[in-house]
PDB file of N, CA, C and O in Angstrom, chain B, residues numbered from 101:
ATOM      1  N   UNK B 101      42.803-111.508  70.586  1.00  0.00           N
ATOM      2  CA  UNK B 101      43.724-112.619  70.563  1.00  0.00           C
ATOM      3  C   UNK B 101      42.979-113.908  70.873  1.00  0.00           C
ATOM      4  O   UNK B 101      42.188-113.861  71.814  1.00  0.00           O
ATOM      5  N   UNK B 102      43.114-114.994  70.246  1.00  0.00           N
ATOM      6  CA  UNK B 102      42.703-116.147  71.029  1.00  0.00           C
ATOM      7  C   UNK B 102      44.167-117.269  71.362  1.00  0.00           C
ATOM      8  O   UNK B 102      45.191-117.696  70.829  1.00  0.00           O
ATOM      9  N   UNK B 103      43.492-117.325  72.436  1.00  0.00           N
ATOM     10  CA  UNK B 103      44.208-118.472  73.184  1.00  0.00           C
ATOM     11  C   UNK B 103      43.703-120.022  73.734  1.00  0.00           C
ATOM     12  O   UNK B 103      42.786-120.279  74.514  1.00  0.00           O
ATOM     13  N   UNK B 104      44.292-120.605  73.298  1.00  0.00           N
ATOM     14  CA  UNK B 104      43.902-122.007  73.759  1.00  0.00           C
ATOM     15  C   UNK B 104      42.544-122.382  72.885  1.00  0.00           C
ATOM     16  O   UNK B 104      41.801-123.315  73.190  1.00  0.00           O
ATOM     17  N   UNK B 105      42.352-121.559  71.819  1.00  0.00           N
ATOM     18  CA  UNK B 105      40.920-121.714  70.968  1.00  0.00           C
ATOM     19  C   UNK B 105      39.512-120.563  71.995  1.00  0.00           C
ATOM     20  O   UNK B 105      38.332-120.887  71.859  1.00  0.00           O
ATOM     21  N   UNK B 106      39.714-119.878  72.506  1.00  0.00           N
ATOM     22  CA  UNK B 106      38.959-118.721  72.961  1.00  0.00           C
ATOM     23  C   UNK B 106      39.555-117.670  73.181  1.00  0.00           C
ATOM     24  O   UNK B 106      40.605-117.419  73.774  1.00  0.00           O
ATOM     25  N   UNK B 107      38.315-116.650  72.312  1.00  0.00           N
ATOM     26  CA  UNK B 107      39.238-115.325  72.352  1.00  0.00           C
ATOM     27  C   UNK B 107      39.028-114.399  72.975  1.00  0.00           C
ATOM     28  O   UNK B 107      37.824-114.224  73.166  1.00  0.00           O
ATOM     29  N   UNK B 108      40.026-113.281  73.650  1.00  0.00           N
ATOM     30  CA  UNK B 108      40.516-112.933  74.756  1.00  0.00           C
ATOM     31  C   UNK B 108      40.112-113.332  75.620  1.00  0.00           C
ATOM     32  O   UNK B 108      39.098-112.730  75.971  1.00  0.00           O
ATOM     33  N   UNK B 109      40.561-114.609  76.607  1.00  0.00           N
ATOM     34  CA  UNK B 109      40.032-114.681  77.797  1.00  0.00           C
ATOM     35  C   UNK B 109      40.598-113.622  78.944  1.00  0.00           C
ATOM     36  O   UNK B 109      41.321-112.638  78.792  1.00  0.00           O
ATOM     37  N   UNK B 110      40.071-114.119  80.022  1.00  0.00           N
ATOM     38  CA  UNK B 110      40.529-113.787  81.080  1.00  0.00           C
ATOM     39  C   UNK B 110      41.678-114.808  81.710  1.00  0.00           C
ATOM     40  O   UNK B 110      41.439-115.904  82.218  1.00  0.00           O
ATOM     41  N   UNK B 111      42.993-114.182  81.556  1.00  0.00           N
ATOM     42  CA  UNK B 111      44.030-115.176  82.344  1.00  0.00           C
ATOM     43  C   UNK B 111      44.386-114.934  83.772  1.00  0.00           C
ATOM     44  O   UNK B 111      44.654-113.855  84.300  1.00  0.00           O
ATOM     45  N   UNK B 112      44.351-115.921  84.216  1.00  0.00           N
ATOM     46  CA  UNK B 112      45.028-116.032  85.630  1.00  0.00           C
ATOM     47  C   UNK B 112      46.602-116.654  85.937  1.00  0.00           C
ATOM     48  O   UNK B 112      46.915-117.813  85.664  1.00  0.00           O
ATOM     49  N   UNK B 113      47.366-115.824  86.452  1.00  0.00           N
ATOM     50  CA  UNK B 113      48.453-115.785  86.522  1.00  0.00           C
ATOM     51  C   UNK B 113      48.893-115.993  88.376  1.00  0.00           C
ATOM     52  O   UNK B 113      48.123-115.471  89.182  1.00  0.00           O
ATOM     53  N   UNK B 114      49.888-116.609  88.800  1.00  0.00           N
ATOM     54  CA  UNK B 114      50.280-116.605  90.100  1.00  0.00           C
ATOM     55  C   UNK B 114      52.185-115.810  89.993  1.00  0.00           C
ATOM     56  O   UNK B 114      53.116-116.047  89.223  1.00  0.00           O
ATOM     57  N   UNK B 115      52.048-114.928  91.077  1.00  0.00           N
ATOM     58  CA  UNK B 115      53.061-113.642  91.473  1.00  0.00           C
ATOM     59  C   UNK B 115      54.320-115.080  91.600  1.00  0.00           C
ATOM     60  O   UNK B 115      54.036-116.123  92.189  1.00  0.00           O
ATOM     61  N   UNK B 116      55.656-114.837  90.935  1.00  0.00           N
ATOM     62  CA  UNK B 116      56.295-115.554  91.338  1.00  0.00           C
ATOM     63  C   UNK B 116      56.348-116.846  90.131  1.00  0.00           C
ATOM     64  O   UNK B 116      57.523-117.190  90.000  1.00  0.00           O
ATOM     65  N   UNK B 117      55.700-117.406  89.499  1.00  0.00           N
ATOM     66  CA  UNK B 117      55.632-118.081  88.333  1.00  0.00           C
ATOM     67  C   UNK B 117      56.093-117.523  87.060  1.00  0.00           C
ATOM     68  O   UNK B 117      56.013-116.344  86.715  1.00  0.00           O
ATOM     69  N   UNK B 118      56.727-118.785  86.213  1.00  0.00           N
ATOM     70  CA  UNK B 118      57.010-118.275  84.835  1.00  0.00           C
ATOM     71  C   UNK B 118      55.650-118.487  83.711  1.00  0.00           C
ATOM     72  O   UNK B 118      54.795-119.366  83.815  1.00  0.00           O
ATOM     73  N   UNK B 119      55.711-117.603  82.809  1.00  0.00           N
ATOM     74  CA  UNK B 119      54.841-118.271  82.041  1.00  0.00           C
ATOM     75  C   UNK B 119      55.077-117.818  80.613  1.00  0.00           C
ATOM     76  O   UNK B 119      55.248-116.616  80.413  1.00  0.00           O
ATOM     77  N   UNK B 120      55.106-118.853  79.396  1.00  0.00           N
ATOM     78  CA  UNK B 120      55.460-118.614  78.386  1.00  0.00           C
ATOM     79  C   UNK B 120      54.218-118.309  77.631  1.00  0.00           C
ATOM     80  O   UNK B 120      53.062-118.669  77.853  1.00  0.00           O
ATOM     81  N   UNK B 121      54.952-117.204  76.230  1.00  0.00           N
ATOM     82  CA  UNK B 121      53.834-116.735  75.554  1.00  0.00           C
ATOM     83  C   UNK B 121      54.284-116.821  74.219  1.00  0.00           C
ATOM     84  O   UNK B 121      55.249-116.232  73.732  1.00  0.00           O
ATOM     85  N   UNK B 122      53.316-117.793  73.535  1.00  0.00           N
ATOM     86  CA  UNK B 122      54.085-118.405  72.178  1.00  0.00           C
ATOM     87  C   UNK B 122      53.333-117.480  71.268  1.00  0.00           C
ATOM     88  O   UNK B 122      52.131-117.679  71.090  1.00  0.00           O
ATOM     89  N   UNK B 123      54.034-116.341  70.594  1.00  0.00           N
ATOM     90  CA  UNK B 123      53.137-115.570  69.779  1.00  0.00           C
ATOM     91  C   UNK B 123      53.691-115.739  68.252  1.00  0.00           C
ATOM     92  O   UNK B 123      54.822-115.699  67.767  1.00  0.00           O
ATOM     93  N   UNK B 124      52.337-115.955  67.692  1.00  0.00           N
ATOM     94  CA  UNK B 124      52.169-115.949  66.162  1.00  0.00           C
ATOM     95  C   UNK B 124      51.093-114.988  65.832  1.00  0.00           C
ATOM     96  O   UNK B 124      50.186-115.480  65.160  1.00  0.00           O
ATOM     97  N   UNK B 125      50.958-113.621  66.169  1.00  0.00           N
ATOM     98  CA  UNK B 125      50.111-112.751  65.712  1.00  0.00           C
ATOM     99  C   UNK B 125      50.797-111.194  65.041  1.00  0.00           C
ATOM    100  O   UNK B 125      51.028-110.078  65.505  1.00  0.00           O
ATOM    101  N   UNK B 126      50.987-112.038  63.370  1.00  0.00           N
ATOM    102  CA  UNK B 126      51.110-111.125  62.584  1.00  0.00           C
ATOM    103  C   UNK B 126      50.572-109.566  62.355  1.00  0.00           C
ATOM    104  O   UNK B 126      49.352-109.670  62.484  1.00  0.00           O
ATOM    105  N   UNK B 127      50.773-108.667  62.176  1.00  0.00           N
ATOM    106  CA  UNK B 127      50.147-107.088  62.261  1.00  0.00           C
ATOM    107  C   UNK B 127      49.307-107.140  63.196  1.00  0.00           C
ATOM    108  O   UNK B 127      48.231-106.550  63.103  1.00  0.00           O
ATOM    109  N   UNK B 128      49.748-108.068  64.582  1.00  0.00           N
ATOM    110  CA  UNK B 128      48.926-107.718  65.663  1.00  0.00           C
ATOM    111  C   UNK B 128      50.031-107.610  67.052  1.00  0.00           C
ATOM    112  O   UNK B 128      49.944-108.348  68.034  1.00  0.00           O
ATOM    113  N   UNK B 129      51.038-106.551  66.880  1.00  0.00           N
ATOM    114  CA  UNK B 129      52.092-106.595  67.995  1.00  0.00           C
ATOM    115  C   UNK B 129      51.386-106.250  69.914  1.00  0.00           C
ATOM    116  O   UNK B 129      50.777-105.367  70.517  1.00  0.00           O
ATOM    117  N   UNK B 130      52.073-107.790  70.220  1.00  0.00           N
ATOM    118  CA  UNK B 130      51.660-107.633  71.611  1.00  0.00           C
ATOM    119  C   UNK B 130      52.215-107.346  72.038  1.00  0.00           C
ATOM    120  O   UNK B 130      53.430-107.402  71.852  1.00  0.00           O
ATOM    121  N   UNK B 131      51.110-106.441  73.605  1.00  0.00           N
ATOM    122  CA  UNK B 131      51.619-105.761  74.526  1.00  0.00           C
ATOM    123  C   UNK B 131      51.027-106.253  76.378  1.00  0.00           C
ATOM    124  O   UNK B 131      49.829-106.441  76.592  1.00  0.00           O
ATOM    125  N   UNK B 132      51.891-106.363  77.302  1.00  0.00           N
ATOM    126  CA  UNK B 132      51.411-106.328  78.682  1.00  0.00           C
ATOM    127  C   UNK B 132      50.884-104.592  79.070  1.00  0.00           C
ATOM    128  O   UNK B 132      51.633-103.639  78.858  1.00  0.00           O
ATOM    129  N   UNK B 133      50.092-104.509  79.403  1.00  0.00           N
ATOM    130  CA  UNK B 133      49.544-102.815  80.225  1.00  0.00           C
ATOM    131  C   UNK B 133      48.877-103.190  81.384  1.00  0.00           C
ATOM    132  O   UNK B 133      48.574-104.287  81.852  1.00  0.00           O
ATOM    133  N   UNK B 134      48.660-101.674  81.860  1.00  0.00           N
ATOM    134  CA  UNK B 134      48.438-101.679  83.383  1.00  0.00           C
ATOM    135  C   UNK B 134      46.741-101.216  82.928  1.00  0.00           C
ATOM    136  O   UNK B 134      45.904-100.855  83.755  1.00  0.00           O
ATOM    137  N   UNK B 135      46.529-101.314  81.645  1.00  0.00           N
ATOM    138  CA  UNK B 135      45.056-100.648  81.593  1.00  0.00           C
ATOM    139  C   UNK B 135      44.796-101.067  80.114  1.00  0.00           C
ATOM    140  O   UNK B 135      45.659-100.700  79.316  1.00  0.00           O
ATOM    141  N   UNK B 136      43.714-101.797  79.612  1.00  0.00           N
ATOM    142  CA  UNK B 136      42.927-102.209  78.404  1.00  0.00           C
ATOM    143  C   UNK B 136      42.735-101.198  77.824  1.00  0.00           C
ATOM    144  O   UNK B 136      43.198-100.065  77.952  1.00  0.00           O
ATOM    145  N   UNK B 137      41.650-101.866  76.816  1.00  0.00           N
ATOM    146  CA  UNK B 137      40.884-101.094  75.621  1.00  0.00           C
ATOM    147  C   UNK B 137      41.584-100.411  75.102  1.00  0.00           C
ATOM    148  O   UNK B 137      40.825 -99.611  74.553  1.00  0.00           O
ATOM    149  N   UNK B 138      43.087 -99.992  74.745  1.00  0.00           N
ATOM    150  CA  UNK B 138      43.438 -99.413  73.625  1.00  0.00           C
ATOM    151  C   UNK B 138      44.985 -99.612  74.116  1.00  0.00           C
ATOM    152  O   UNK B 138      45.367-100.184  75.137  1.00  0.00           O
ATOM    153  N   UNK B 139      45.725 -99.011  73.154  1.00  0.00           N
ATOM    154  CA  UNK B 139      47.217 -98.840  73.357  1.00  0.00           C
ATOM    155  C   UNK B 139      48.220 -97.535  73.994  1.00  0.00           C
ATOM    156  O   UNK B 139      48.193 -96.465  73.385  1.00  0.00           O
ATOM    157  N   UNK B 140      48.664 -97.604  74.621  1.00  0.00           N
ATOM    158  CA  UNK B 140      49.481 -96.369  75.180  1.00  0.00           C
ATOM    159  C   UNK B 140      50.084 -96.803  75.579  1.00  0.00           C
ATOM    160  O   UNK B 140      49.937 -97.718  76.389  1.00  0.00           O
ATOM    161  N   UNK B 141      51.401 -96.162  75.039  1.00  0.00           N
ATOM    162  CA  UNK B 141      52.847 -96.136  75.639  1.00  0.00           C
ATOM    163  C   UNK B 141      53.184 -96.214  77.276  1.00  0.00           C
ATOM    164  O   UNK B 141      53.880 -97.039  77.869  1.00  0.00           O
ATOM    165  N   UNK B 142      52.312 -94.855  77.891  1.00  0.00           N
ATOM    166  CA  UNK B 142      52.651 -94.839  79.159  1.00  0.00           C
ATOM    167  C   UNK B 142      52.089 -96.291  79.937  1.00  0.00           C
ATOM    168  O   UNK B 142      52.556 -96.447  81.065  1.00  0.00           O
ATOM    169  N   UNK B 143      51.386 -97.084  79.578  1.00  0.00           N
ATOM    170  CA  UNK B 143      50.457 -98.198  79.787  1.00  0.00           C
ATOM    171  C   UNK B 143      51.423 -99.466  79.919  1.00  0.00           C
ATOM    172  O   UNK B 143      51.165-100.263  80.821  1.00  0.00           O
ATOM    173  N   UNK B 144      52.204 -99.641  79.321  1.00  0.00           N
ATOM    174  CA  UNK B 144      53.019-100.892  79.018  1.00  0.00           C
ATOM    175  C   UNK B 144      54.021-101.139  80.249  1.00  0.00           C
ATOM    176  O   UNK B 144      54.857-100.366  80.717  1.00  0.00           O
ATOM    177  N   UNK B 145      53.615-102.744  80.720  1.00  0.00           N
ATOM    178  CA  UNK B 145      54.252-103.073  81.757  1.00  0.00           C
ATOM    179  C   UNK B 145      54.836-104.004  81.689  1.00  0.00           C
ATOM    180  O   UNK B 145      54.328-105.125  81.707  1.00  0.00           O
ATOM    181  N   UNK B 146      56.110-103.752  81.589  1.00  0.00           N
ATOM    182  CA  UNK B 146      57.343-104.588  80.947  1.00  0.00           C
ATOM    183  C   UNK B 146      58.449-105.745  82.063  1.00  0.00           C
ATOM    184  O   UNK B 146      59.369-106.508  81.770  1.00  0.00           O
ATOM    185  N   UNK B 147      57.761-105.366  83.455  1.00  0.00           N
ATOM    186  CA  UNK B 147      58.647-106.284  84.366  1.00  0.00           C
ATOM    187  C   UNK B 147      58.327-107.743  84.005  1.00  0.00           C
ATOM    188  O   UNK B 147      57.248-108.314  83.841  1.00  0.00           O
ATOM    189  N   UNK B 148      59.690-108.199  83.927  1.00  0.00           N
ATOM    190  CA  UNK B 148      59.924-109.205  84.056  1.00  0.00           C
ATOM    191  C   UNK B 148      59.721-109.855  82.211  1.00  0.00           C
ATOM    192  O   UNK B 148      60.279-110.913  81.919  1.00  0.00           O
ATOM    193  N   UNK B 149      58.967-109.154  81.232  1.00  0.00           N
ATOM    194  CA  UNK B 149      58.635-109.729  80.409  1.00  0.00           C
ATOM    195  C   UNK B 149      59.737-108.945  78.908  1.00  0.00           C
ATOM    196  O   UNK B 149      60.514-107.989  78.918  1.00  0.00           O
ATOM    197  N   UNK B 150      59.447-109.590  78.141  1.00  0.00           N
ATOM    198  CA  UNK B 150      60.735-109.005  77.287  1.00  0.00           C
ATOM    199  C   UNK B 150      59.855-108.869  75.938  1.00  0.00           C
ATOM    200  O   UNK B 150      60.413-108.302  74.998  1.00  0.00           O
ATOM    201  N   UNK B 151      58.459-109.360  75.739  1.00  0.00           N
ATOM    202  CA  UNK B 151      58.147-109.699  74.432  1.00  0.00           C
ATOM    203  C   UNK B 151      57.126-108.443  74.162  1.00  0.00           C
ATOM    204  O   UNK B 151      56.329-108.503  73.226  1.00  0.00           O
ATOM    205  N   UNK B 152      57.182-107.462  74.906  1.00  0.00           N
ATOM    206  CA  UNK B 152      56.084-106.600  74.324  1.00  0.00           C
ATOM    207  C   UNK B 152      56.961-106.039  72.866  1.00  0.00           C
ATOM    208  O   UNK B 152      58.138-105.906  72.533  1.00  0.00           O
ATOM    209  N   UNK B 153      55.449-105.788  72.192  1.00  0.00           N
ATOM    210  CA  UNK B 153      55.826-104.869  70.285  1.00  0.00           C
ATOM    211  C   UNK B 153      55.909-106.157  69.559  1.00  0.00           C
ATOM    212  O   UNK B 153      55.813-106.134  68.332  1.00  0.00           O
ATOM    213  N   UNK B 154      56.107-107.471  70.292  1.00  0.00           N
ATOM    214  CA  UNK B 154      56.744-108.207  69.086  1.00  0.00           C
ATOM    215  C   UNK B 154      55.239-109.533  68.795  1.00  0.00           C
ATOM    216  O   UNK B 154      54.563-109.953  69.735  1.00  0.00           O
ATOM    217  N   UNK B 155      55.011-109.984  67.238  1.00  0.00           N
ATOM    218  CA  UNK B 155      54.416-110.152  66.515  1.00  0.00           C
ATOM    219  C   UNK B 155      54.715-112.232  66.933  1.00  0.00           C
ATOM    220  O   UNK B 155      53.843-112.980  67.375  1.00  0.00           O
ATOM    221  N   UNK B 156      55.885-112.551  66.662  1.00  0.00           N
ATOM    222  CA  UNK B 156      56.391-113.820  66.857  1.00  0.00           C
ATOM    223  C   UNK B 156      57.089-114.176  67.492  1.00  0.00           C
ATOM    224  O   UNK B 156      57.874-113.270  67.773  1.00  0.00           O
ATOM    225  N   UNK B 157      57.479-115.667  68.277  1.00  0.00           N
ATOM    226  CA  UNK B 157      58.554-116.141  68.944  1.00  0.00           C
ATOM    227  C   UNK B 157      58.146-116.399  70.456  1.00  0.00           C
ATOM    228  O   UNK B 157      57.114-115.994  70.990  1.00  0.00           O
ATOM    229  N   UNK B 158      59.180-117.171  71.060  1.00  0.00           N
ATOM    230  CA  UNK B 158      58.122-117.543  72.616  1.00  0.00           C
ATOM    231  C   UNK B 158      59.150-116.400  73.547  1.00  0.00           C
ATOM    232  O   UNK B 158      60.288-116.047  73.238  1.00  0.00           O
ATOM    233  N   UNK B 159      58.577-116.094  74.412  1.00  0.00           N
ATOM    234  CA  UNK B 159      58.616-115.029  75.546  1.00  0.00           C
ATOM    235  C   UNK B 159      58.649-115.315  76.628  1.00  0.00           C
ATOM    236  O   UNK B 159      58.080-116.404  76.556  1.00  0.00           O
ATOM    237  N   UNK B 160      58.889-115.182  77.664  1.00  0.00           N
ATOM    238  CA  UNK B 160      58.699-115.930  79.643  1.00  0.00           C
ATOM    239  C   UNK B 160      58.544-114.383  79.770  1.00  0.00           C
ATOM    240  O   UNK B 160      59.021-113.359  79.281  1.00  0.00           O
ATOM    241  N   UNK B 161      57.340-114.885  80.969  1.00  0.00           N
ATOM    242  CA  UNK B 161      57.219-113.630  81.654  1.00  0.00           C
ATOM    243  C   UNK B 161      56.959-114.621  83.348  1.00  0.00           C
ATOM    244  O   UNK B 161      56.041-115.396  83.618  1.00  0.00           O
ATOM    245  N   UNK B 162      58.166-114.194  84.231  1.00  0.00           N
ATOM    246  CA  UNK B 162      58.569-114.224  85.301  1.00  0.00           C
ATOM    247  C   UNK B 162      57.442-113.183  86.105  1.00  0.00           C
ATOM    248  O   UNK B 162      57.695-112.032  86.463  1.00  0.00           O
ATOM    249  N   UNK B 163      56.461-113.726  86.241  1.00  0.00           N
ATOM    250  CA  UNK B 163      55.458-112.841  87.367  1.00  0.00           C
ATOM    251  C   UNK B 163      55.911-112.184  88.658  1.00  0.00           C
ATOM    252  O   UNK B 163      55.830-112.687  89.778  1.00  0.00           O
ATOM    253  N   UNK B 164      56.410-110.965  88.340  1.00  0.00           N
ATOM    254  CA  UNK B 164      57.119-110.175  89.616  1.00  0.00           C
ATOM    255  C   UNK B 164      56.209-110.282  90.945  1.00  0.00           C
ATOM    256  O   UNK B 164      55.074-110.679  90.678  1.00  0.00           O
ATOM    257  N   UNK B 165      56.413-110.048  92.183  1.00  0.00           N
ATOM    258  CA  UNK B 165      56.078-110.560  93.435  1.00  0.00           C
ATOM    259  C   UNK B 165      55.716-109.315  93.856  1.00  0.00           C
ATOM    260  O   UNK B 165      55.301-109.217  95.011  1.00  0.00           O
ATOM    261  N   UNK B 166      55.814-107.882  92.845  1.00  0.00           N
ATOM    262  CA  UNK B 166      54.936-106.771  93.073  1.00  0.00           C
ATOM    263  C   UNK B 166      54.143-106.329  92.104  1.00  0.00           C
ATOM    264  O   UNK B 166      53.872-105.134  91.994  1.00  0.00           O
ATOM    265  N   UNK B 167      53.564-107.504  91.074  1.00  0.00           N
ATOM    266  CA  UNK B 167      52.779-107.361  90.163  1.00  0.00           C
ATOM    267  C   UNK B 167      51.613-106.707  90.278  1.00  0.00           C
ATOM    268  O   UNK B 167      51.103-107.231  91.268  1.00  0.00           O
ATOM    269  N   UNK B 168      50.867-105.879  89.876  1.00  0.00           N
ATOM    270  CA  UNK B 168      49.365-105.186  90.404  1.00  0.00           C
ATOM    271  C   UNK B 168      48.429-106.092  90.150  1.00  0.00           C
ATOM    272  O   UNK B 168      48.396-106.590  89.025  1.00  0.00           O
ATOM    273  N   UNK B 169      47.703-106.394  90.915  1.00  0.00           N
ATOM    274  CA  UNK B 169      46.347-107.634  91.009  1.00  0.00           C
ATOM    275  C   UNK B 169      45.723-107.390  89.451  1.00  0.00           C
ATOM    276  O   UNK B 169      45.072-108.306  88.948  1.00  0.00           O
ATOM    277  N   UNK B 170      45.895-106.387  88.855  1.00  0.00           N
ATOM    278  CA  UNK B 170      45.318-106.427  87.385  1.00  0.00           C
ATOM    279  C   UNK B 170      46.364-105.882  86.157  1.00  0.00           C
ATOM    280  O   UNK B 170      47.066-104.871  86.130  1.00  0.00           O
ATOM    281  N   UNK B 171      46.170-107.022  85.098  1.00  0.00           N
ATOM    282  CA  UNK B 171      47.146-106.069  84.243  1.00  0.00           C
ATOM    283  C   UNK B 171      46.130-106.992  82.835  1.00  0.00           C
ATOM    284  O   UNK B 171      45.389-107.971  82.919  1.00  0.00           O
ATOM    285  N   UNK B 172      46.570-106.064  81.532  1.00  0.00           N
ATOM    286  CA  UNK B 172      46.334-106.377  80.391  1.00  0.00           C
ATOM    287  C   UNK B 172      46.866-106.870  79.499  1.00  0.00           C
ATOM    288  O   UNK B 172      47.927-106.305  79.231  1.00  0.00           O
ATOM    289  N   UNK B 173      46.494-108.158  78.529  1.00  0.00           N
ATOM    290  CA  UNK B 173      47.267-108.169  77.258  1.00  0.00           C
ATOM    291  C   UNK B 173      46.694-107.577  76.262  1.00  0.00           C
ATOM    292  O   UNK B 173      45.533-107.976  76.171  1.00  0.00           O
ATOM    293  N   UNK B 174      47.081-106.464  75.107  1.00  0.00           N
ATOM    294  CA  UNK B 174      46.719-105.880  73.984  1.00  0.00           C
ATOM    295  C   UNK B 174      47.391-105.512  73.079  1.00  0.00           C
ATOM    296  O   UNK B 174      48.492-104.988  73.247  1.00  0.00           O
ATOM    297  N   UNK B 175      46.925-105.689  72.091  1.00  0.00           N
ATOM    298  CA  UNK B 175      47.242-105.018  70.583  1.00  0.00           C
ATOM    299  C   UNK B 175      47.656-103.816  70.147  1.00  0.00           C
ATOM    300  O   UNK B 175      46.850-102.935  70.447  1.00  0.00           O
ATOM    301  N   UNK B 176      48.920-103.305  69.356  1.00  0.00           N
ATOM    302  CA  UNK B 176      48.466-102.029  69.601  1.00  0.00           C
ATOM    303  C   UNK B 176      48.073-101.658  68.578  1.00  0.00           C
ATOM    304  O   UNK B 176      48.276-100.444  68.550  1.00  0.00           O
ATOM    305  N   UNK B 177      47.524-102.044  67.506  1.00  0.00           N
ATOM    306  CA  UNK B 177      46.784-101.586  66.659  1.00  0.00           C
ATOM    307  C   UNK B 177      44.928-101.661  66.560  1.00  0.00           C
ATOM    308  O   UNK B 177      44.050-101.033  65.970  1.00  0.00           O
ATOM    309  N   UNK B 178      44.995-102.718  67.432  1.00  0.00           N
ATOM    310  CA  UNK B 178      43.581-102.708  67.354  1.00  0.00           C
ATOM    311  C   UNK B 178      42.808-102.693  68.952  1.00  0.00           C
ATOM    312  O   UNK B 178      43.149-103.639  69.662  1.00  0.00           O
ATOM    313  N   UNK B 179      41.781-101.684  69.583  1.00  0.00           N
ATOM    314  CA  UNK B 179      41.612-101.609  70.718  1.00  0.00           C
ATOM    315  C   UNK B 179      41.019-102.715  71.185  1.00  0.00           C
ATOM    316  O   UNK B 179      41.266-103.080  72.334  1.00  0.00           O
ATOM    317  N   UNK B 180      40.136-103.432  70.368  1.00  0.00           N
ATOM    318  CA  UNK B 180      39.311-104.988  70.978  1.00  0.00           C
ATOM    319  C   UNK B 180      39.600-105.705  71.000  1.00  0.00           C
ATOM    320  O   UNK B 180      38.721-106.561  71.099  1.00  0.00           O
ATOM    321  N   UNK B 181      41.117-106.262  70.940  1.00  0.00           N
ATOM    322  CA  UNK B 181      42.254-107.093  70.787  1.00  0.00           C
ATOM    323  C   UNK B 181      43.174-106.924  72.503  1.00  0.00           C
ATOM    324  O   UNK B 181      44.335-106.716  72.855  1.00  0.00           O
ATOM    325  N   UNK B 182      42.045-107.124  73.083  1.00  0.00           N
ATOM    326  CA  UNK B 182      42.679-107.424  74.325  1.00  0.00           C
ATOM    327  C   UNK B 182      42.164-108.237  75.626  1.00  0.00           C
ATOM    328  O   UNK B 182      41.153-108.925  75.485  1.00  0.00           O
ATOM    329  N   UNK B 183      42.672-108.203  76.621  1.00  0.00           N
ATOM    330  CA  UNK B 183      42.022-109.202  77.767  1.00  0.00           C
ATOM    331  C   UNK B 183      42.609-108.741  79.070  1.00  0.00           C
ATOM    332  O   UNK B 183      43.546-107.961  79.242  1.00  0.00           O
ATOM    333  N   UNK B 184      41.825-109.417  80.012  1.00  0.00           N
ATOM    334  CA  UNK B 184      42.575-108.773  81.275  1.00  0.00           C
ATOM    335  C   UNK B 184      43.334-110.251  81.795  1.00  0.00           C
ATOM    336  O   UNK B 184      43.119-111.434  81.531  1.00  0.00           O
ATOM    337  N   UNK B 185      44.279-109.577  82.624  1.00  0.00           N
ATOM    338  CA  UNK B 185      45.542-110.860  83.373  1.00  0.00           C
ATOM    339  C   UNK B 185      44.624-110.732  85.423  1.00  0.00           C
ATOM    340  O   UNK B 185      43.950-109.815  85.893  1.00  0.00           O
ATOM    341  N   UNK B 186      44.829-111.370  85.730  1.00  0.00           N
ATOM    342  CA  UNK B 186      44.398-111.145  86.914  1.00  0.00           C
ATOM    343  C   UNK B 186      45.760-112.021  88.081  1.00  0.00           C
ATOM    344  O   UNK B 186      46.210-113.132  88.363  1.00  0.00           O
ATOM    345  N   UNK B 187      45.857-111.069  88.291  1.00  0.00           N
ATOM    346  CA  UNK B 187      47.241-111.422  89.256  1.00  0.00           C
ATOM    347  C   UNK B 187      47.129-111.954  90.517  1.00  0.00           C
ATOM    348  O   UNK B 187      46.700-111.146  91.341  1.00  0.00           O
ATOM    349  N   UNK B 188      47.428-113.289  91.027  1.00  0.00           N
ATOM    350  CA  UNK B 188      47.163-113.815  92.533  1.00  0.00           C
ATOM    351  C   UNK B 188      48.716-114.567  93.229  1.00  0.00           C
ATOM    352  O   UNK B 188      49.703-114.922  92.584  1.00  0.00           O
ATOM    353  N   UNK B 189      48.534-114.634  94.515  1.00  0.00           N
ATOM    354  CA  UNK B 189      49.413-114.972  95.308  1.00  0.00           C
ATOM    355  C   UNK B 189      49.645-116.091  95.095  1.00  0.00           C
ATOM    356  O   UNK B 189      50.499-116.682  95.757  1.00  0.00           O
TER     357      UNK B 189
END
């Protein structure tokens, strides 16, 4: 994915903040997980966020206040199509 013109960074996120996710990535449906490098179902971490699977449209994801210090954004079609979130107080 690139964001902001670099691709996959590393995002930093604060527990308790909203943050919108304006997606335009055609045959590339995004996902939040608790673990990179590829796609799995059991993986997908959906608090607070509503836009995982979906390709277009803006999303809020309300950073839950028991978020795990690490989580992922990825693709699920493609495994190198991802990045890590790093979760802080």
């Amino acid at each position: 994915y690139e964001i902001n013109g670099v691709k996959n960074p590393i995002l930093f996120v604060r527990r308790g903040q909203t943050y919108t996710f304006n997606l335009n990535t055609p045959s590339h449906p995004f996902y939040l997980q608790t673990m990179g490098n590829g796609h799995q179902s059991a993986d997908i971490y959906s608090r607070g966020f509503s836009g995982n699977g979906q390709t277009s449209g803006e999303y809020q994801w309300v950073v839950p206040q028991d978020a795990p210090d690490e989580l992922f954004y990825q693709c699920k079609f493609h495994s190198v199509m991802f990045g890590k979130i790093i979760v802080m107080d």
